[in-house]
Every structure is written in C-alpha cells, then in structure tokens.
KEDO-108301 format. One record per residue (C-alpha): x, y, z; residue number from 1; residue in three letters. Coordinates in steps of 0.2 Angstrom, whole numbers. Example, Ala and Ser with C-alpha at 12.3 -4.5 7.8 and 13.67 -1.06 7.14 Angstrom:
2
      c1      c2      c3     k     r
      62     -22      39     1   ALA
      68      -5      36     2   SER
REM end
This chain:
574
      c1      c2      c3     k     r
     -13     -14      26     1   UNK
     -27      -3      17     2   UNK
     -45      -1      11     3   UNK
     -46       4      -9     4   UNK
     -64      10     -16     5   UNK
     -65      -1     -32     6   UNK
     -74       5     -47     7   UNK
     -88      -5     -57     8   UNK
     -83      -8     -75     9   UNK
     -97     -20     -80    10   UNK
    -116     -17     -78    11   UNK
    -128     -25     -68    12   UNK
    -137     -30     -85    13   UNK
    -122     -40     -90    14   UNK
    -120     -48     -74    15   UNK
    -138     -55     -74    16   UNK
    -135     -60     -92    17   UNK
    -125     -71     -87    18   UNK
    -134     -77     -73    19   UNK
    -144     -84     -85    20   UNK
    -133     -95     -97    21   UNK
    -126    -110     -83    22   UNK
    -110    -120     -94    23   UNK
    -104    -136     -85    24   UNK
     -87    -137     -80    25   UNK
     -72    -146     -72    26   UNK
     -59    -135     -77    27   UNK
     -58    -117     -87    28   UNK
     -51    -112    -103    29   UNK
     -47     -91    -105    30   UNK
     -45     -84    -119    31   UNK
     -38     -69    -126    32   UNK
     -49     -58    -138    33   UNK
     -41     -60    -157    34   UNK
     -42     -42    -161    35   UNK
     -40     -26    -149    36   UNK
     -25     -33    -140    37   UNK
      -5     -32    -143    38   UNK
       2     -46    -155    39   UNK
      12     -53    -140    40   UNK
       5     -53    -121    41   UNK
      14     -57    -105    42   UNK
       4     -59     -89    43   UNK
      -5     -69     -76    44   UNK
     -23     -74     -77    45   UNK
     -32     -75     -63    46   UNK
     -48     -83     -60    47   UNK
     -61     -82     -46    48   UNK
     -73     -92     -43    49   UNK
     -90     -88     -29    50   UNK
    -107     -94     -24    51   UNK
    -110     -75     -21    52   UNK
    -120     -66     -36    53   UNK
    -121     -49     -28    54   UNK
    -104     -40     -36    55   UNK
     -91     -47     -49    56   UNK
     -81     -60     -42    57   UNK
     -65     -48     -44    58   UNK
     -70     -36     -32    59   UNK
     -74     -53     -19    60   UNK
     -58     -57     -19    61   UNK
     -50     -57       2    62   UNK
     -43     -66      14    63   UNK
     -56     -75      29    64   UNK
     -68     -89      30    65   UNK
     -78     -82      18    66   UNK
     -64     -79       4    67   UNK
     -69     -82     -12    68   UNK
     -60     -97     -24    69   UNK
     -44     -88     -34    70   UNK
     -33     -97     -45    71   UNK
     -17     -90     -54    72   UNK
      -7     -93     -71    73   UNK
       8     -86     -78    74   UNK
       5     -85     -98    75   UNK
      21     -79    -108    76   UNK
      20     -73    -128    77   UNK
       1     -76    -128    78   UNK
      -4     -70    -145    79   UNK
     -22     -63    -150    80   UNK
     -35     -77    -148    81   UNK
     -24     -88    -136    82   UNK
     -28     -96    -120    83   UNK
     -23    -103    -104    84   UNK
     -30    -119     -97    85   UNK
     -33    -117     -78    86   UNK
     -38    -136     -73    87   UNK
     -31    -148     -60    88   UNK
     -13    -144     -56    89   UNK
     -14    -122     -55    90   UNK
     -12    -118     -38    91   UNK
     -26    -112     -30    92   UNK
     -32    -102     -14    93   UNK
     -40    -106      -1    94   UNK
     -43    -123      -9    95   UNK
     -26    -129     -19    96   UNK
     -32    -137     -32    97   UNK
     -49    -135     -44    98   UNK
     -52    -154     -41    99   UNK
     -57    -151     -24   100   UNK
     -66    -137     -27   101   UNK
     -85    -143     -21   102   UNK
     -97    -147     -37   103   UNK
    -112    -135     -37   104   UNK
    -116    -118     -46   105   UNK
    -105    -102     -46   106   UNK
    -101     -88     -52   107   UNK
     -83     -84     -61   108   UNK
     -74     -71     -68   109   UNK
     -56     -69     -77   110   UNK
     -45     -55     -76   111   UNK
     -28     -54     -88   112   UNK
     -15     -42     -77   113   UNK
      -2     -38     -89   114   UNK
      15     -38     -88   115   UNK
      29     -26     -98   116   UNK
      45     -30     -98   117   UNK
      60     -21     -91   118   UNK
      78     -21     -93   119   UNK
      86     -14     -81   120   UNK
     102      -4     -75   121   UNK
     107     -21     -64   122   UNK
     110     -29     -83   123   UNK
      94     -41     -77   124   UNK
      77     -42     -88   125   UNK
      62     -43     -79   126   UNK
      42     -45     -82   127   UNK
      31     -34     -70   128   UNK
      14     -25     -72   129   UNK
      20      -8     -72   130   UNK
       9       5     -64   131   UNK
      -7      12     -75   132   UNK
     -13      23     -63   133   UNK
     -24      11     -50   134   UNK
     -13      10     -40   135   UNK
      -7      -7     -44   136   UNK
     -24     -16     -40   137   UNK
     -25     -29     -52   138   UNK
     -44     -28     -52   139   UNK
     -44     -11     -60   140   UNK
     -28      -5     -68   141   UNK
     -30       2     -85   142   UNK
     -26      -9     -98   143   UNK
     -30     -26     -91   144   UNK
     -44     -39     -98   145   UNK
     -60     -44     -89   146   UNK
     -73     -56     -95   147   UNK
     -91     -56     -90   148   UNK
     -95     -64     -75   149   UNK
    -103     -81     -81   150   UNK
    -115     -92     -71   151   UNK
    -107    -111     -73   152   UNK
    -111    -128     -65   153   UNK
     -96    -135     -59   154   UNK
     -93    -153     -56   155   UNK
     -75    -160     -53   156   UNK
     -80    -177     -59   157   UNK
     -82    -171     -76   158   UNK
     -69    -168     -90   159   UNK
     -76    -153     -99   160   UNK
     -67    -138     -99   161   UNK
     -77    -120     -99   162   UNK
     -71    -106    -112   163   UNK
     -72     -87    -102   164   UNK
     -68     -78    -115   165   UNK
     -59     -59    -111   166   UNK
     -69     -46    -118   167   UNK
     -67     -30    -110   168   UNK
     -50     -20    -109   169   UNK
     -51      -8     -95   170   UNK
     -49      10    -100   171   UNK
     -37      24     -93   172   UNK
     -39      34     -76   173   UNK
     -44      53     -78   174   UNK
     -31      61     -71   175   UNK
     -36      72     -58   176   UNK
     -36      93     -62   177   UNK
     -29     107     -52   178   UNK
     -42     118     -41   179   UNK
     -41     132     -30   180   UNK
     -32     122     -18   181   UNK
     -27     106     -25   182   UNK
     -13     106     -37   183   UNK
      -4      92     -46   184   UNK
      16      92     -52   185   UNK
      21      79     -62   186   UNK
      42      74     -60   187   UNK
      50      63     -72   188   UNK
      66      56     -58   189   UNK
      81      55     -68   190   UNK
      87      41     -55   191   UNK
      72      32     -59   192   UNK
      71      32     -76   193   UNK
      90      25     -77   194   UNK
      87      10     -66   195   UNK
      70       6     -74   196   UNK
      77       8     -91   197   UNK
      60      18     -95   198   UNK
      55      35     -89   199   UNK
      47      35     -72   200   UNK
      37      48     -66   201   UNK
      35      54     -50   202   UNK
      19      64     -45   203   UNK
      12      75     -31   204   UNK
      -5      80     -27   205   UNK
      -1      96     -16   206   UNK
     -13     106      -3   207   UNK
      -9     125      -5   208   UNK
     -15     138       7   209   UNK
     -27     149       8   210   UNK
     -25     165      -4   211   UNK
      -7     154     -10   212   UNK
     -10     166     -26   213   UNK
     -11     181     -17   214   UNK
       6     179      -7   215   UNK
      20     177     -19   216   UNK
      32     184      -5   217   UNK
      27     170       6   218   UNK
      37     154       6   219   UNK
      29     140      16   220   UNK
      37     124      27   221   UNK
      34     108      16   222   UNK
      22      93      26   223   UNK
      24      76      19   224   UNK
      10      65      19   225   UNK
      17      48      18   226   UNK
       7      29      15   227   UNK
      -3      22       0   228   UNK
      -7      27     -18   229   UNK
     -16      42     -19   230   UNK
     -27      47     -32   231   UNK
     -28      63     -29   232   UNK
     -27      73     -12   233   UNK
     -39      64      -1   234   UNK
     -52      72      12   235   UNK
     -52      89       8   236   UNK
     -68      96       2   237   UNK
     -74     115      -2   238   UNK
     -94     108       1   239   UNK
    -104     102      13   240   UNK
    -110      84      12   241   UNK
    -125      80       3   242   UNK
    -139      73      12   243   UNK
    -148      65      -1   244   UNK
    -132      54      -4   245   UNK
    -138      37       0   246   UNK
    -127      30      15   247   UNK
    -114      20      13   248   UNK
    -108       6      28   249   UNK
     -92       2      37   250   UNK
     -93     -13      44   251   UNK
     -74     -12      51   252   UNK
     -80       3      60   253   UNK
     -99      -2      65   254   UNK
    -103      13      56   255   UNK
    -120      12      46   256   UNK
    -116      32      36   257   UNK
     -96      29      36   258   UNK
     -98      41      20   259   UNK
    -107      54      25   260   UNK
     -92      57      43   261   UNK
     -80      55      28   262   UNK
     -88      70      19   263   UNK
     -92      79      35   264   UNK
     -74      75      41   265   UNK
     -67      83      23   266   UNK
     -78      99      23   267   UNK
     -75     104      41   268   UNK
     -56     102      35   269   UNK
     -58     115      22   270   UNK
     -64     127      34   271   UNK
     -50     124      48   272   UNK
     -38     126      34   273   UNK
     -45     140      27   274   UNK
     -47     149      44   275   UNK
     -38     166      51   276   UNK
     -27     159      62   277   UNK
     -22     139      56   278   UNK
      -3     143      49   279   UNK
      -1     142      29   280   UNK
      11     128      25   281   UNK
      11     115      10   282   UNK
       4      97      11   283   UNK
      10      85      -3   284   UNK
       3      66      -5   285   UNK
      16      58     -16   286   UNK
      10      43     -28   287   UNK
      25      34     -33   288   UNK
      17      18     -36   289   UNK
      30       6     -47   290   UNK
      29     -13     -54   291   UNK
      29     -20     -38   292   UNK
      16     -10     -27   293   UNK
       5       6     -26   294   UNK
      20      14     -14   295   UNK
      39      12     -15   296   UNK
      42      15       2   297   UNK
      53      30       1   298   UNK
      68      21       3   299   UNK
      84      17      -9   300   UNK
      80      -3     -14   301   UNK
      89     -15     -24   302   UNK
      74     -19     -33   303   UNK
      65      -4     -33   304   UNK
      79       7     -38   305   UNK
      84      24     -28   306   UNK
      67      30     -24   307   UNK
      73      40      -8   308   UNK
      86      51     -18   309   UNK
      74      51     -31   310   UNK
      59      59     -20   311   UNK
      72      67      -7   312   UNK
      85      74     -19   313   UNK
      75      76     -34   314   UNK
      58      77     -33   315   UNK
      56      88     -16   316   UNK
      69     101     -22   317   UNK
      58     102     -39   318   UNK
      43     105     -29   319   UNK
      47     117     -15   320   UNK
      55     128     -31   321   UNK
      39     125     -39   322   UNK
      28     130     -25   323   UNK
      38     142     -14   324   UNK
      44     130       0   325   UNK
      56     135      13   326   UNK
      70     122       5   327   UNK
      76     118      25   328   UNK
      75     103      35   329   UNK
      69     112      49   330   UNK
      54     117      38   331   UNK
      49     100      34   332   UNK
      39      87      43   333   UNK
      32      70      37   334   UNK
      17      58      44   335   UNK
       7      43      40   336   UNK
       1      28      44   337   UNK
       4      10      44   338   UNK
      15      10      27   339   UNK
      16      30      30   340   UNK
      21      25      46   341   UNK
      35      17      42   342   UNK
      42      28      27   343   UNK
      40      43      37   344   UNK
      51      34      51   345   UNK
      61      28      38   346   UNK
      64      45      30   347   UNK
      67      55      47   348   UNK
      81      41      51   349   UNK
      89      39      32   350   UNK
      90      58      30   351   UNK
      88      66      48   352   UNK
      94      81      44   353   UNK
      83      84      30   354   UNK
      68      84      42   355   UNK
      61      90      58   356   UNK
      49      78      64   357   UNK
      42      63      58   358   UNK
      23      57      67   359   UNK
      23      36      64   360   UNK
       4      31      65   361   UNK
       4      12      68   362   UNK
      18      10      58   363   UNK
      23      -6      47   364   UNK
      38     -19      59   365   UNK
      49      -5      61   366   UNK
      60     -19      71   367   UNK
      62     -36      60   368   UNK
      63     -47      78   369   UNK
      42     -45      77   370   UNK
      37     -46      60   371   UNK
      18     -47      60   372   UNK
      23     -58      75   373   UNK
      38     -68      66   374   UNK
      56     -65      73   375   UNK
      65     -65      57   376   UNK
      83     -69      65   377   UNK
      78     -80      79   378   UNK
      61     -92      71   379   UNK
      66    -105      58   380   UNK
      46    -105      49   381   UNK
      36     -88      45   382   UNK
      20    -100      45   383   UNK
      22    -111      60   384   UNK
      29    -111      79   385   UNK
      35    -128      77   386   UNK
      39    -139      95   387   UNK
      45    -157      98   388   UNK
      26    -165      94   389   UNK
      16    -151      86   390   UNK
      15    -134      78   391   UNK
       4    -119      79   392   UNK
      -1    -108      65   393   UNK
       5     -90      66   394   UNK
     -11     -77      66   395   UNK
      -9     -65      53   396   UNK
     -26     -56      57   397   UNK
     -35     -51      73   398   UNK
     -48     -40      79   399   UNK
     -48     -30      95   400   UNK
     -52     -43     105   401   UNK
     -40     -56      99   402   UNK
     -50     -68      89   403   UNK
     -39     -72      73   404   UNK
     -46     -70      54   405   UNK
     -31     -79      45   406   UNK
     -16     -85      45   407   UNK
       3     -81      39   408   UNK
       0     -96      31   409   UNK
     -16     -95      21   410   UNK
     -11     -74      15   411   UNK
       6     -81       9   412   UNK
      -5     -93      -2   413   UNK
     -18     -80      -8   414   UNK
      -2     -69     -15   415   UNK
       6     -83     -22   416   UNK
      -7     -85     -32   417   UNK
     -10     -68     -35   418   UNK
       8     -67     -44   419   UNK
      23     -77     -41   420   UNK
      42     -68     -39   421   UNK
      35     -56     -26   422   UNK
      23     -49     -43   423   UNK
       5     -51     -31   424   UNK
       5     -31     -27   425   UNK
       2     -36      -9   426   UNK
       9     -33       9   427   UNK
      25     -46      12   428   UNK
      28     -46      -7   429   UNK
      32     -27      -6   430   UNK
      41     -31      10   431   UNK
      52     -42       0   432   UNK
      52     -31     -13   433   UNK
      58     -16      -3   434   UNK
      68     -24       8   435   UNK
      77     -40       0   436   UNK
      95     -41     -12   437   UNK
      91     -42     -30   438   UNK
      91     -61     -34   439   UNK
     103     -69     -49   440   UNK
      85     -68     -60   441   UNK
      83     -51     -57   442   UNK
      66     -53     -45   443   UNK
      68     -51     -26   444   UNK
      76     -65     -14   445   UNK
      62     -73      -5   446   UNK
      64     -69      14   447   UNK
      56     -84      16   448   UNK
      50     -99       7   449   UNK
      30     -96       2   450   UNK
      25    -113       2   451   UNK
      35    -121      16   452   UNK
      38    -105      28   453   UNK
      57    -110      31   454   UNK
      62     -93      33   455   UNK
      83     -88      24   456   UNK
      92     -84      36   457   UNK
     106     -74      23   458   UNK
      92     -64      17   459   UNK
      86     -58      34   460   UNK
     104     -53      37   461   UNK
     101     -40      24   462   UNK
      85     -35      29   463   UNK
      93     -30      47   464   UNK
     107     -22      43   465   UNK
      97     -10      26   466   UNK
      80     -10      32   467   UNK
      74     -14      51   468   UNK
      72       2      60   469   UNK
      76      -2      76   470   UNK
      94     -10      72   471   UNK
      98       5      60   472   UNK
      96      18      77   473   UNK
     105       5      91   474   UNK
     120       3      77   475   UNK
     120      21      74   476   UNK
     114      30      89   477   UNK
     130      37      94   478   UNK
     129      48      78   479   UNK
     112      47      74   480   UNK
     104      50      92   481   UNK
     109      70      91   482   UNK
     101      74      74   483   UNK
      84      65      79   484   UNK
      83      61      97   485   UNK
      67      74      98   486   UNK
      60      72      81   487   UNK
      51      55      82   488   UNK
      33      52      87   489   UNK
      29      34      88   490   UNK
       9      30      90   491   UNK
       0      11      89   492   UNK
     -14       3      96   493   UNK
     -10     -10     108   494   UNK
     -24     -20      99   495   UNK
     -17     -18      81   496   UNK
     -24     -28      69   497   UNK
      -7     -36      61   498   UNK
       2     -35      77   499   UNK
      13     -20      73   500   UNK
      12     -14      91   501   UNK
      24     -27      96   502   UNK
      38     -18      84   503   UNK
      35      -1      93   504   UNK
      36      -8     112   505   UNK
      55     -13     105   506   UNK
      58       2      98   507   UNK
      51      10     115   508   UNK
      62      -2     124   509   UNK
      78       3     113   510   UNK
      74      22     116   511   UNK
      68      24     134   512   UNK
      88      19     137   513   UNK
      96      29     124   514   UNK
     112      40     127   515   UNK
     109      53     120   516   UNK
      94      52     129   517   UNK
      75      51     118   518   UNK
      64      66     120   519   UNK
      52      62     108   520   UNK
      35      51     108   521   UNK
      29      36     109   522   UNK
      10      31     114   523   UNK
      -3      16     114   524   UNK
     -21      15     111   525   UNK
     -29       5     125   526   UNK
     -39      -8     114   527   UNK
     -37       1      97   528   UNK
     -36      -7      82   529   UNK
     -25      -2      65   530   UNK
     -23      11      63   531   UNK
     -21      21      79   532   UNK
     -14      39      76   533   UNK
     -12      45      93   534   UNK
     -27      54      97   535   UNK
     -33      47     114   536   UNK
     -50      57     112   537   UNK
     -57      52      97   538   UNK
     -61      33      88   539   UNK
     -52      27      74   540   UNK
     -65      30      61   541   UNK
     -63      47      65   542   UNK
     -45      53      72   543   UNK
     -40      41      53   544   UNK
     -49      57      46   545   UNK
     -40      69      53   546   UNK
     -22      66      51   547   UNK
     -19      82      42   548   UNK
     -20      95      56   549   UNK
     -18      82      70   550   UNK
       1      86      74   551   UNK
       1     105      67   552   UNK
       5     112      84   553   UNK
      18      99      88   554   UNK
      25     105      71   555   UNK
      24     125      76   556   UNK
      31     120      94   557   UNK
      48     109      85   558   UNK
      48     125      72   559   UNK
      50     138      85   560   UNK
      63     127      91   561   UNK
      74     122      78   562   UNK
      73     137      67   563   UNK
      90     145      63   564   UNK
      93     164      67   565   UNK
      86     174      55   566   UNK
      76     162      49   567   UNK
      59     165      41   568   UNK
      46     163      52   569   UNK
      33     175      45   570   UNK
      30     177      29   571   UNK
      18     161      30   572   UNK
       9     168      44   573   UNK
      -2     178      34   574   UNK
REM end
C-alpha cells in the first residue's frame, strides 16, 4: 500500500531507437548477455508488454483497466548467453496466456530479477532476491538486467519467436551521507545474520536535534517512525523550494504542483524543528527491507526470522547508545501509516513495556476477520462471495466514493506472475510471508490458494493466534490491558482505499468494552481515502506530510505522565 519515485536507467534516445526497428512475433525469447554476468543465474524473467510508448514498460507495470500485459518465468542455473522462452503456456496478467494477447504493435521490455540462495537456520535452502538497496522493487534493484524497450508487431497466429536480448545490469544505490541533521547507523543483527545464514544488516536514517553537537549532556526520548523502505530520512529539508522546478502532478490527490507542497511541506519542517520552543528528541526511519519485501514488519516471523528482537533488543539499544537516547519505554514512542500502522501497533502490543505510545495511521487488517474485506476464519474463497447460483468478485480497490478499480482476484494474478512462493515483493505475499508457518520447502504456507481462492483454514489458524491484532488484545487483555490500555491511538478514513477501516471498527468494537477500560484513541476520516492520519483539519495530500510533528504534544502530555520519579525530563529541553 505505497507510492515509489522510480528512477530512469535507459535514455530517451535508446527508447526511440527502438521505436524504429518493429520485429514480428508470436512469442519472446530473453536472453542472457554471454559476458558481464555470473557463470550461474537464478531468477525470474519478467516480461511487459504496452501499446503506451511514453515511459519504459517496467515503470507501466499496475493494477487497473489500463494495466499493462506482464508475464513471469522462473529460470534456474541460467549460464551466460542463455534464455528463457515466454510463449503460450507462461501465465500471464491481465490476459493469461500470450495467445490471446490482441495482434497489433507494442512496446516490450524484459527485466531479469535475481535470486541468491539461502540456507537457513530452519535446515531449508531457499532462492529469494535479497535486498540491493531499492527497496525490493524489481524494476530498479541494483544488480538486475533490463533490455531495451523494442517496438515489435505482435500477431498470435504466427510462429516466430522474438529474441530481447538483456543488456544493461543495473548499478548500486549511492548510499545516502550524514548532514547536520541526518545521520546514518548501519547494525549488522546478530539474530538476523543466524537465521539468514549471511550477514543482515540493519540500518537507521536518524533525525537529530537542533545543536545535538552542542549538548553532550542531553539524552533524548527515541520516536520510531514505522512503514516502508526508506532511502534516507524523508521530507526534511534545510532549503526552501525552488521555484524554477518544473511541476510535477498527483493525480491521487488532484494536485497539478504535488512537488512543490512536498518541498514546502519539508522546508517548513526544518524550521518547526529547529525552532526555540519544539522539544529536542530523536527520529529514526528504519530500513529493514529483506528477500521478501522493502519492510519486515517488526515482528518475530517464521519466515523472516526474529526481526522484532533484532530491531527491539538489538538494534534500538545500539542506537540510543550511539545517539544518547533515554534507553526507557516511557521515552519512546512509535507511528506510521498503513504498513507503519500496523508495526507500530504491533510493536506497542508485542513489547508494551518497551513503549509509551504507538499513533496507527490507517493501519494494515489489524483484525484477520476483515482482511481487505475477506474474513479469514469464516469465508471459504479470498476471490469470490460464492451463493447457491452465483458469485460476486471481492473488490480489492476503491476510491472515495466506492467505485472499485480491481479485484482480489486479478492483484493475486498480477503477484503470481510477479514471483511465485510468495517472491512478488508485493502486499498479500508479505502478508503471507510475515504472518504464515514456514512450509516443508522452506517458502511460506499459502493463506490461501492464488489461483482458486480457496482460502486454508490451518494456516488462518496461525495467523490468528501469532499475528491478528485484535485477537492477540481479547486473548490477552487481562494482562495486557494495564500496560497499554492508554497508549494506542487508532486513526483511518472511513473511505479507505483497501478497506482497512473495517479492521479498526472491530478493534473499536473490542476496545470500547474492555475491562480494564480503554483510554486511548480511535478516530475516522469522514470520506477520507488511505492514508488518514488523524488530523481532521487538513487533506490527505497534506496531513500525509506532516506525520512527524503531528502527535508531538500527545507525546509530551503521555511523557509527563508516565515518567518515573526522578526521571530526566530536561536535559532535552534545551
């Protein structure tokens, strides 16, 4: 549930080159480059296919009635100058098979994402594209092939196959550089690196205070900014936005200069952060993106490995020492949205003493019972609610006003094709990733079946009793309740895109009858879209900016609550 700026590797030169060399086609042969690449390769190939000319086809690829053509192959041992034949028979989205694909003229491109291999601590060996530093996006991680996009005119009747050769290996990610106020700790997670078999590296892009230098005295409360693969810490700027920049659109938001409220929205940041009287404390965006997704979702899993120890009882220790942290739960607060959203409910409730408020913006199903619309225990098919005569597709997608952009259906396909054994980097396949037993091959147990729907019922047994939110707080509240009945803050548009809103009014319903009562929050965006973060007064293109000082003086107000006699409350108040 995210938007990724996606780079441009190829030139437009290239592109119009090939605009000008048409091939005939009824199927595609990709090959390999014989030199430049490692003697044995493992991967999939994935192939797009569009009538649209504007942008390379790998930056095309979506969900929606104007998706692009993708196809998908698994290729295993493929030496320099090999190939893989994707021709009837390779499964295919949104049309399954390339015979039925309409004969006329596109554009296609290839990309190889590679795979390493992995043995882990579980004694299973698996293949998964490990994490580059793109944040798992296929279409850009370092290391994988593209080809050219090529012009070709495709008729299914015919029994040629077009070559498209890979010729460009993408290159590394410059790694970001410490500033002022950025600074970057990199922490190799000996829990990690076990599991993985490999060293696994955890890394935090951390937001100091102003004149942090200056103070050595001061030790500062630790905010964690949960959700996707960051970069590098976003929207903080130390300039002003420049006007000459050419404007940039956001068509989710009707915004014709989205860029230049992004830059405004990052400047005016600086200053309320560098202000007299806005409290010093530490902000840290954590990217521990791993061989299944750009995120890990901060939680112990059988297929992941012990990525909550690792970022609570590792990692957070190594930076607060680093960085002069308070080192106490009642110092600490998390927030995010969507995936954030979840993880920083997730964390509050697996280690609730280790924090003293978590803020869930539109959080991901925090109750398993209305999964993206699906009840996990109770409906038999993800894809379809099946009666005596009929079925109805299940909506995956909508916009504020309801109307639906795709279904459960046609987004399973798309990440099937994308990778099979939950390897697409997408939404469920994390889900199942996260959340599912390890399976006898060592990939995750399918929650349910992607081609048919029929959802397992044994798997969705262990998702509810390890993972869905809601069940973990009625099973545990007796315990549980007293550490966090006042530190969750629940907040979702009651329009939200993927339907997450209906997980928090079960939560709400859960927590509005709690013993020991709930003191906390829980509030709805009238009409608002993903991701709603609980300001009432502002839109979503512009409270989605602000997420950083947004719940400060709900932290200060829980701080003055919660702190311990003789605790330290102003060294950081410089």
């Amino acid at each position: 549930m995210r938007n990724r700026v996606m780079g441009r590797i190829l030139t437009a030169a290239l592109i119009s080159t090939a605009l000008a060399m048409p091939a005939a086609a009824t199927g595609f042969r990709v090959t390999l480059p014989a030199t430049g690449v490692d003697p044995v390769n493992d991967g999939r190939i994935i192939l797009i296919i569009t009538p649209d000319a504007s942008k390379e086809p790998r930056f095309q690829v979506r969900l929606g009635a104007d998706a692009p053509q993708v196809f998908g192959v698994n290729v295993d041992g493929l030496k320099p100058g090999g190939s893989a034949t994707v021709a009837s028979g390779v499964l295919g989205f949104p049309i399954d098979d390339v015979a039925q694909v309409p004969a006329g003229e596109y554009m296609v491109q290839a990309v190889f994402h590679k795979y390493t291999t992995y043995h882990l601590a579980t004694g299973h060996t698996v293949k998964l594209p490990a994490a580059r530093g793109a944040g798992q996006n296929w279409r850009e991680e370092p290391g994988n092939i593209i080809s050219e996009p090529v012009k070709i005119r495709f008729n299914p009747a015919s029994k040629e196959l077009v070559t498209i050769p890979l010729t460009k290996v993408i290159p590394p990610v410059e790694q970001p550089k410490d500033s002022e106020f950025i600074r970057h700790f990199k922490f190799r997670s000996e829990r990690l690196s076990r599991f993985w078999g490999t060293d696994v590296f955890i890394t935090g892009h951390v937001l100091v205070p102003r004149d942090f230098d200056k103070h050595p005295e001061a030790r500062f409360p630790l905010v964690i900014n949960h959700g996707h693969f960051p970069s590098d810490f976003g929207g903080f700027s130390t300039t002003p936005p420049d006007l000459t920049e050419p404007c940039k659109p956001e068509p989710r938001f009707n915004e014709p200069c989205y860029n230049r409220i992004q830059a405004q929205e990052a400047f005016d940041l600086y200053k309320r952060w560098t202000s007299d009287n806005f409290p010093r404390f530490l902000i840290v965006e954590i990217d521990h993106s791993n061989p299944y997704y750009d995120d890990s979702y901060a939680v112990n899993s059988a297929n992941l490995g012990p990525y909550g120890d690792a970022i609570m009882k590792e990692f957070v220790p190594a930076l607060e020492a680093k960085f002069r942290g308070l080192g106490q739960g009642w110092a600490r607060f998390t927030y995010g949205g969507s995936t954030g959203g979840w993880e920083a409910l997730a964390v509050q409730l697996f280690y609730p003493d280790d924090f003293n408020g978590a803020f869930a913006a539109c959080p991901d199903p925090v109750d398993f019972r209305e999964y993206t619309g699906i009840n996990l225990y109770a409906d038999k098919n993800a894809f379809w609610k099946e009666g005596p005569f009929t079925r109805i597709p299940r909506p995956a997608h909508r916009d504020y006003l309801g109307h639906v952009a795709y279904t459960v259906d046609q987004e399973q396909r798309l990440e099937l094709v994308l990778g099979d054994h939950s390897r697409s980097g997408q939404q469920y396949d994390i889900w199942e990733a996260v959340y599912s037993p390890q399976g006898p091959d060592g990939y995750p147990q399918r929650i349910f079946d992607k081609r048919t729907g029929v959802i397992d019922p044994k798997v969705a047994a262990y998702w509810r009793e390890n993972y869905d939110l809601v069940h973990i707080m009625q099973r545990d509240w007796k315990t549980l309740g007293p550490k966090v009945k006042d530190k969750i803050f629940l907040y979702a548009g009651d329009m939200d895109n993927y339907y997450l809103n209906n997980a928090v009014y079960l939560a709400e319903d859960f927590l509005k009858k709690a013993n020991p009562p709930f003191t906390g929050e829980i509030a709805y965006g009238d009409r608002a879209e993903h991701c709603w973060n609980g300001d009432p007064n502002q839109p979503n293109h512009i409270s989605r900016l602000r997420y950083h000082t947004m719940y400060v003086d709900k932290m200060l107000k829980r701080i003055q609550a919660a702190a311990p006699k003789g605790a330290d409350l102003t060294s950081w108040r410089y």
